[in-house]
Kinemage of the C-alpha trace (Angstrom):
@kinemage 1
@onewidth
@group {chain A} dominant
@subgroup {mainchain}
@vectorlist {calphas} color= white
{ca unk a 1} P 112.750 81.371 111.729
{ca unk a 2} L 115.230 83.690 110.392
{ca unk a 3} L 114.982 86.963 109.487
{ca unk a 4} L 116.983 87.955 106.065
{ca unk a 5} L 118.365 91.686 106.728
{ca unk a 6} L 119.234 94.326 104.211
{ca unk a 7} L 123.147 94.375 106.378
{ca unk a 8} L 123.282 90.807 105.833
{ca unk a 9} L 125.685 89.912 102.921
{ca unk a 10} L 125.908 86.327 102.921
{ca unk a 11} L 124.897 83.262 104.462
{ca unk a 12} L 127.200 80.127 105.876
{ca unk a 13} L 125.592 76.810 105.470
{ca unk a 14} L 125.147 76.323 109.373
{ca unk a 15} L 123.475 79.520 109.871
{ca unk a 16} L 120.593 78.305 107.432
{ca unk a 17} L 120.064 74.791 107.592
{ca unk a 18} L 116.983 73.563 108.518
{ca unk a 19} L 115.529 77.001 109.077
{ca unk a 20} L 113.366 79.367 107.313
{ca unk a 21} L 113.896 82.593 106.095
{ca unk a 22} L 111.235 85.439 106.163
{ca unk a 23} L 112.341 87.379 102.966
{ca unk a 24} L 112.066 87.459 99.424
{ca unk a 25} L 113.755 84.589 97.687
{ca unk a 26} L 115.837 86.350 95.067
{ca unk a 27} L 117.485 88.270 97.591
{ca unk a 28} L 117.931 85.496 99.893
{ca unk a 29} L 119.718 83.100 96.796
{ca unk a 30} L 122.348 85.596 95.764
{ca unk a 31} L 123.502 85.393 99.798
{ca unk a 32} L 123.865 81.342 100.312
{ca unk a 33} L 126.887 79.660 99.672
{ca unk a 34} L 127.366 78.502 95.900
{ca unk a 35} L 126.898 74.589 95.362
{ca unk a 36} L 125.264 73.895 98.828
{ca unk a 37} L 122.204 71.552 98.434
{ca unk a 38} L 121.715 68.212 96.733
{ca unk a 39} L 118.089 68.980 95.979
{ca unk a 40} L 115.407 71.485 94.964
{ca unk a 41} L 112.075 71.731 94.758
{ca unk a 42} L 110.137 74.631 93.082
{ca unk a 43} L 106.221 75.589 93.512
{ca unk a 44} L 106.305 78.795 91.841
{ca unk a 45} L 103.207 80.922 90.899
{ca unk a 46} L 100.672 78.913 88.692
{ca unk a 47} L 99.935 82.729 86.538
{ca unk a 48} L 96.305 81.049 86.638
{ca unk a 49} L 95.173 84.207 84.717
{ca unk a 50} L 91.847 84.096 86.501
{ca unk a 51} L 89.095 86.398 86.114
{ca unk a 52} L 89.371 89.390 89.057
{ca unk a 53} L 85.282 88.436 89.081
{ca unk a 54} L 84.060 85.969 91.814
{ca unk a 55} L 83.797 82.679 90.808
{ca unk a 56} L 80.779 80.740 91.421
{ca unk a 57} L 79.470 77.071 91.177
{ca unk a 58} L 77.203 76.722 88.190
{ca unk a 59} L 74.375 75.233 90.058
{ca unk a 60} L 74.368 76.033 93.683
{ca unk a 61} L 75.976 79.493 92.932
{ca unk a 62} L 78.459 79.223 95.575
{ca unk a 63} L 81.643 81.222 95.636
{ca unk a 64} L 84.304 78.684 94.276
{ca unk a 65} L 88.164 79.369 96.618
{ca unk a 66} L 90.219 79.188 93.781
{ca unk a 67} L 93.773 80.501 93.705
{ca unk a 68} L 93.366 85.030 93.581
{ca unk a 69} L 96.217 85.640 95.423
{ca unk a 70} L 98.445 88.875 95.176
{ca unk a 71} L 101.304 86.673 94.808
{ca unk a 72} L 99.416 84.796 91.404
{ca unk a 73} L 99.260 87.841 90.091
{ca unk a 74} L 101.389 89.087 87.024
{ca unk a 75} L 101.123 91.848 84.513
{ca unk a 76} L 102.179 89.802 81.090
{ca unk a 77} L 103.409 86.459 80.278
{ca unk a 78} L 106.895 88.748 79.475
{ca unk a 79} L 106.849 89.626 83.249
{ca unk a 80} L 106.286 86.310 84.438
{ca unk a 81} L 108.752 84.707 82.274
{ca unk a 82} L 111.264 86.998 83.829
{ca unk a 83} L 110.158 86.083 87.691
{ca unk a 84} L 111.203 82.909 86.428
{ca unk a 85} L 114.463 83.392 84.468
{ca unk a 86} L 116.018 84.697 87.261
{ca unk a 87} L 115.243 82.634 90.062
{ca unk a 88} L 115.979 79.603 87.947
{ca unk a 89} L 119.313 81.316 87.317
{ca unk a 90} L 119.339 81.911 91.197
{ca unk a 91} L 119.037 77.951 92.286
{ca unk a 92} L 121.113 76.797 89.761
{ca unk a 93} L 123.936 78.677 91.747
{ca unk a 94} L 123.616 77.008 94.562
{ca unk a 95} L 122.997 73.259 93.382
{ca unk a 96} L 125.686 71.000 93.699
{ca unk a 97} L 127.164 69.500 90.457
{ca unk a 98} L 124.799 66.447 90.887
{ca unk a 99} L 121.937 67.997 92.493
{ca unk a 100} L 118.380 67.810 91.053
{ca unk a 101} L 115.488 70.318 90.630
{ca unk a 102} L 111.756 69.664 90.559
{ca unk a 103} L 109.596 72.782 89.611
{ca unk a 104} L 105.907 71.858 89.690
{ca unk a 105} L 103.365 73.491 88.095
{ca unk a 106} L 99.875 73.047 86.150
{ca unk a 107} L 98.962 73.715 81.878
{ca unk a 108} L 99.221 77.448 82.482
{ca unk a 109} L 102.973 77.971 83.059
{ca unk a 110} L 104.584 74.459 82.778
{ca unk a 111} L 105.302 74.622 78.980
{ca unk a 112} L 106.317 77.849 79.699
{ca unk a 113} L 108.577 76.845 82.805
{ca unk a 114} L 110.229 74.294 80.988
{ca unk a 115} L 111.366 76.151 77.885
{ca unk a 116} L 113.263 78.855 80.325
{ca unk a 117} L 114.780 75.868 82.327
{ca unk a 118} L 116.403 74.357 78.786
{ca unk a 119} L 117.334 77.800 77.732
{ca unk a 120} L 119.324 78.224 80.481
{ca unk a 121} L 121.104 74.796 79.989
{ca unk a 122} L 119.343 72.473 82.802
{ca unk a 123} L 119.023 69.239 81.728
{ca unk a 124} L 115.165 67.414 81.590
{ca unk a 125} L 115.411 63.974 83.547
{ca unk a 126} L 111.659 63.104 83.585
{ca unk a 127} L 107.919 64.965 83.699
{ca unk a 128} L 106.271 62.931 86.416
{ca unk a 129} L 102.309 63.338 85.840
{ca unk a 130} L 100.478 63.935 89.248
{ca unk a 131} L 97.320 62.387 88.807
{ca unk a 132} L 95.062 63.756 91.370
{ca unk a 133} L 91.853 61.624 93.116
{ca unk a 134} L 90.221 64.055 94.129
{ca unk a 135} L 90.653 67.397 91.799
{ca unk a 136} L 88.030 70.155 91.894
{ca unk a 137} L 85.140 70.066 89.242
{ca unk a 138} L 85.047 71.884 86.832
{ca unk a 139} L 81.391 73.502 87.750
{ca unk a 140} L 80.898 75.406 83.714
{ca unk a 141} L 81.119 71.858 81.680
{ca unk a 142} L 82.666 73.971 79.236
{ca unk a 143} L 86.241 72.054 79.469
{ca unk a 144} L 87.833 68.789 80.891
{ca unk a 145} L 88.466 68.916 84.560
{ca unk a 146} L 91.943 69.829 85.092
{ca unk a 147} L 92.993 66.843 87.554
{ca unk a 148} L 96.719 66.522 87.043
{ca unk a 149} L 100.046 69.073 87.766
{ca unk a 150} L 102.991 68.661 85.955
{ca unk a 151} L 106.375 67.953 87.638
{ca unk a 152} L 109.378 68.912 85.491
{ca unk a 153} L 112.779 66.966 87.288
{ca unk a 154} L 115.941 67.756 85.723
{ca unk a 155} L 119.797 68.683 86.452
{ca unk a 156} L 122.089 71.908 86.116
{ca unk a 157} L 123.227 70.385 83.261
{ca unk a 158} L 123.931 67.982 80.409
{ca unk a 159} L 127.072 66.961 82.134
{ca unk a 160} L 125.779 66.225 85.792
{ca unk a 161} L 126.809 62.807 86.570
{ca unk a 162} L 125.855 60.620 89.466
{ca unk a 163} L 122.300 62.646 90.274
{ca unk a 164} L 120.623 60.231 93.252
{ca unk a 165} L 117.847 57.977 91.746
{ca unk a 166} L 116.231 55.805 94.028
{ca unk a 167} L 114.752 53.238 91.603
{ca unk a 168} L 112.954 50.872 93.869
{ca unk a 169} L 111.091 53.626 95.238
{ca unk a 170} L 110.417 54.871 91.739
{ca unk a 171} L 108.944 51.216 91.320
{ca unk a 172} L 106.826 51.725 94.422
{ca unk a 173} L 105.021 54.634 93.453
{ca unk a 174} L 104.510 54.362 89.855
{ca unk a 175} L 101.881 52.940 88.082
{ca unk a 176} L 102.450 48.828 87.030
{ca unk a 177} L 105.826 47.342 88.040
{ca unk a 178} L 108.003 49.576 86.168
{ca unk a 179} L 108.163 52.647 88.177
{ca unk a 180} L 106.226 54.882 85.308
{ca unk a 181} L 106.124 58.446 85.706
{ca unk a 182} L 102.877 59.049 86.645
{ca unk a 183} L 101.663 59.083 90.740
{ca unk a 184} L 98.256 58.877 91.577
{ca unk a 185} L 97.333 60.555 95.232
{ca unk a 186} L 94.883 63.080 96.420
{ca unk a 187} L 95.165 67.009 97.185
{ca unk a 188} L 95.772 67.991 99.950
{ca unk a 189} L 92.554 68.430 101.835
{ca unk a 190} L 90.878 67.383 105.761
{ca unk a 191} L 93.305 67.814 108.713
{ca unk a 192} L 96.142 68.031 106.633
{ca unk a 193} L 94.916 71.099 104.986
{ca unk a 194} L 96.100 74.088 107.206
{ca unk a 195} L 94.173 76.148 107.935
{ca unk a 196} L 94.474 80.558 108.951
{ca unk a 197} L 92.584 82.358 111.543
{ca unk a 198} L 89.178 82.706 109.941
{ca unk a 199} L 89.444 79.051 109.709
{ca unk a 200} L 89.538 79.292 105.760
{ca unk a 201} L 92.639 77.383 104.220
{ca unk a 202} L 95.984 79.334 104.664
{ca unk a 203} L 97.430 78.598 101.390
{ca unk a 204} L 95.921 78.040 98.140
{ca unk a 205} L 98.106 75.528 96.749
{ca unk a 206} L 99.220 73.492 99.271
{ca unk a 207} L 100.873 70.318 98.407
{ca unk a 208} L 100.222 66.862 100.105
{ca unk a 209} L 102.527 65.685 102.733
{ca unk a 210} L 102.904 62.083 100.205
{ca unk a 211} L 104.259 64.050 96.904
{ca unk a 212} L 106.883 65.877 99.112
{ca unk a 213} L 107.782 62.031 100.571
{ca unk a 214} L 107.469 60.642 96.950
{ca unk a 215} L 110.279 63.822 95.379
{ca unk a 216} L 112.154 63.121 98.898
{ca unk a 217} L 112.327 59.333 98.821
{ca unk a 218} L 113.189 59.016 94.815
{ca unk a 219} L 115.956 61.827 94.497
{ca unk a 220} L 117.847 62.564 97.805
{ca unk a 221} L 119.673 59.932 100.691
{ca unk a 222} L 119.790 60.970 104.800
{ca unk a 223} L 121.551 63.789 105.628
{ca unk a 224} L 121.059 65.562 101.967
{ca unk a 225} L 119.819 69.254 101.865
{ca unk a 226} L 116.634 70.223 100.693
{ca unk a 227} L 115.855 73.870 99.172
{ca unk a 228} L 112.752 75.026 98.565
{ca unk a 229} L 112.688 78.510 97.465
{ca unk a 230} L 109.321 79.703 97.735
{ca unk a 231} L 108.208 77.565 101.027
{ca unk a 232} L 104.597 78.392 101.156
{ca unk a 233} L 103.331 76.724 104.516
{ca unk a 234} L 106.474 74.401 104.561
{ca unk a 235} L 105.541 70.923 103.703
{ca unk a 236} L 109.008 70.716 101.581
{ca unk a 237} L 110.872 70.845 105.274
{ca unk a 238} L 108.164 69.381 107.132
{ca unk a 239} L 108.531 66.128 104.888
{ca unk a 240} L 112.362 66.334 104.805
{ca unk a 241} L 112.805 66.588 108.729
{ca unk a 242} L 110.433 63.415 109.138
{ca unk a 243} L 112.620 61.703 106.206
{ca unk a 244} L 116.058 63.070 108.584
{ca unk a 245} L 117.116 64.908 105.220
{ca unk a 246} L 118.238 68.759 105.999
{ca unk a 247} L 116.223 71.599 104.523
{ca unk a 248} L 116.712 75.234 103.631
{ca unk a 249} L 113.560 77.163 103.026
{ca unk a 250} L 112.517 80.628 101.706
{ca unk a 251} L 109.421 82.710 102.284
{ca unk a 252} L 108.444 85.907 101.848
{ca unk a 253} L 104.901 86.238 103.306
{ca unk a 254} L 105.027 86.411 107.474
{ca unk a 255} L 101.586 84.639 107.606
{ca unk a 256} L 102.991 81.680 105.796
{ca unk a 257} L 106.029 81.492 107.716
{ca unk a 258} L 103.932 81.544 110.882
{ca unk a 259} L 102.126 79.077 109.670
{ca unk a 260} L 105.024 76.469 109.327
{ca unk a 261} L 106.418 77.274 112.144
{ca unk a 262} L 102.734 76.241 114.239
{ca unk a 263} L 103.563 73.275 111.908
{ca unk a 264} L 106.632 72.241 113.062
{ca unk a 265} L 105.285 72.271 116.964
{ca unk a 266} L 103.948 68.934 116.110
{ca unk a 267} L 106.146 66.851 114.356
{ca unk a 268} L 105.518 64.646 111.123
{ca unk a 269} L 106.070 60.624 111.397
{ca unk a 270} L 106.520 59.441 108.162
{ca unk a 271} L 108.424 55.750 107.109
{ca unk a 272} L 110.383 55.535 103.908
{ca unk a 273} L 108.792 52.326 103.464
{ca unk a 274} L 105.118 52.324 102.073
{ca unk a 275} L 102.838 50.677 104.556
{ca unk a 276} L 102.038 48.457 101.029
{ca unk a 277} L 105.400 46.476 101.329
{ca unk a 278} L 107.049 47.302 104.643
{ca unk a 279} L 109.229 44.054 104.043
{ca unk a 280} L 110.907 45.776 101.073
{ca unk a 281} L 113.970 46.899 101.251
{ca unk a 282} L 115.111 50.252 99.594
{ca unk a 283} L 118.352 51.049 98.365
{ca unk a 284} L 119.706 54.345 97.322
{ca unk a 285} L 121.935 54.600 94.304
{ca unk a 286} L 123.363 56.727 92.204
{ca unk a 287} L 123.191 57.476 88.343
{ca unk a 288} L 126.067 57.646 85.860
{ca unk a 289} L 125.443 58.410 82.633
């Protein structure tokens, strides 16, 4: 872990790679070296817009752990919008010329997302629809169950040329033979799921270890950098370390950061090769267009 200081003007590229830093993640960007990482990936805040009320399970009553978390938590779609202006305008600093970004994100803010990202010139690649197995109910009956997130994957720009694309991997995990953009895999839930001291889950929106390796394994080769600006509990590094791809990660909240580093004591074994087809042989290329 390191610490981001108030003193501290700027970062070299060997002082941060494959750490974390403990601060906030606007302040951190403006300090790392401009055009540093080949790849991004973005969980922002959902802006769920839930109600401050408990929420309970229609028929048992039961109090439902959905996502209240200070850092969910904004005043107006205005003030939201402008969390995400500027820390899109923050990462796009730093990406190489061909680097990608990924920004996640469910029906609430995706649209949303994805309007400020073409505003400020990124170029869309591909939505990827994460279809989930196992998605929580929705306990009213009043809607559909929400059981996908949206993945938005795109470049700095129109003219980015030669972005990785690892198109037998893309085959792999799509549906059919054609690599579509939609992955089917559960949430992350059972041992994976970390969890705090009071033995509740320590982050609300924890992703699974196999969408991390799925992002990893389709956009970046060994030895690329990995940012992820608003770690959470870390699974962006965790999955890059096991993939021996570098990472850079933010976080502002000490309990999180704690968190990945318990996480790290132990660490993840992962194979680029699904278990499916271990006889296949993946090759990394590069896109021109």
């Amino acid at each position: 872990m390191l610490i981001d200081r108030p003193e501290k003007e700027s970062y070299t590229c060997r002082e941060v790679l494959n750490k974390v830093l403990l601060g906030d993640a606007l302040t951190v960007l403006r300090k790392l070296p401009e055009e540093s990482v080949d790849m991004v990936f973005m969980d922002p805040p959902y802006f769920l817009q839930l109600p401050p009320k408990e929420l309970r399970r229609w028929t048992v009553r039961t109090v439902v752990e959905g996502v209240n978390d200070d850092w969910d938590q904004f005043g107006s779609f205005e003030e939201y919008d402008e969390f995400i202006k500027n820390i899109l305008l923050a990462i796009r600093r730093v990406m190489k010329p061909n680097a990608t970004l990924w920004v996640i994100a469910t029906y609430h803010s995706i649209f949303r997302i994805g309007k400020i990202m073409q505003d400020l010139g990124y170029w869309i690649l591909n939505d990827v629809h994460w279809v989930k197995t196992n998605p929580m109910p929705n306990w009213l009956g009043v809607r559909f169950t929400n059981a996908t997130e949206t993945l938005i994957w795109a470049v700095k720009d129109k003219k980015a040329k030669k972005y990785t694309f690892n198109k037998e991997f893309a085959k792999e995990f799509g549906i059919g033979k054609i690599g579509a953009n939609v992955w089917v895999l559960p949430i992350c839930s059972g041992r994976e799921r970390l969890k705090g001291e009071d033995g509740k889950k320590l982050h609300s929106t924890q992703k699974p270890v196999e969408l991390l390796r799925r992002v990893i394994l389709t956009s970046t080769q060994e030895g690329d950098t990995i940012l992820d600006p608003v770690a959470g509990v870390g699974t962006t590094g965790y999955v890059a370390q096991a993939l021996n791809r570098n990472f850079i990660m933010i976080e502002i909240n000490p309990k999180y950061v704690k968190g990945i580093e318990k996480r790290f004591e132990e660490p993840l074994k992962l194979k680029a090769i699904s278990s499916k087809d271990k006889k296949k042989v993946a090759e990394y290329v590069t896109v021109e267009e």
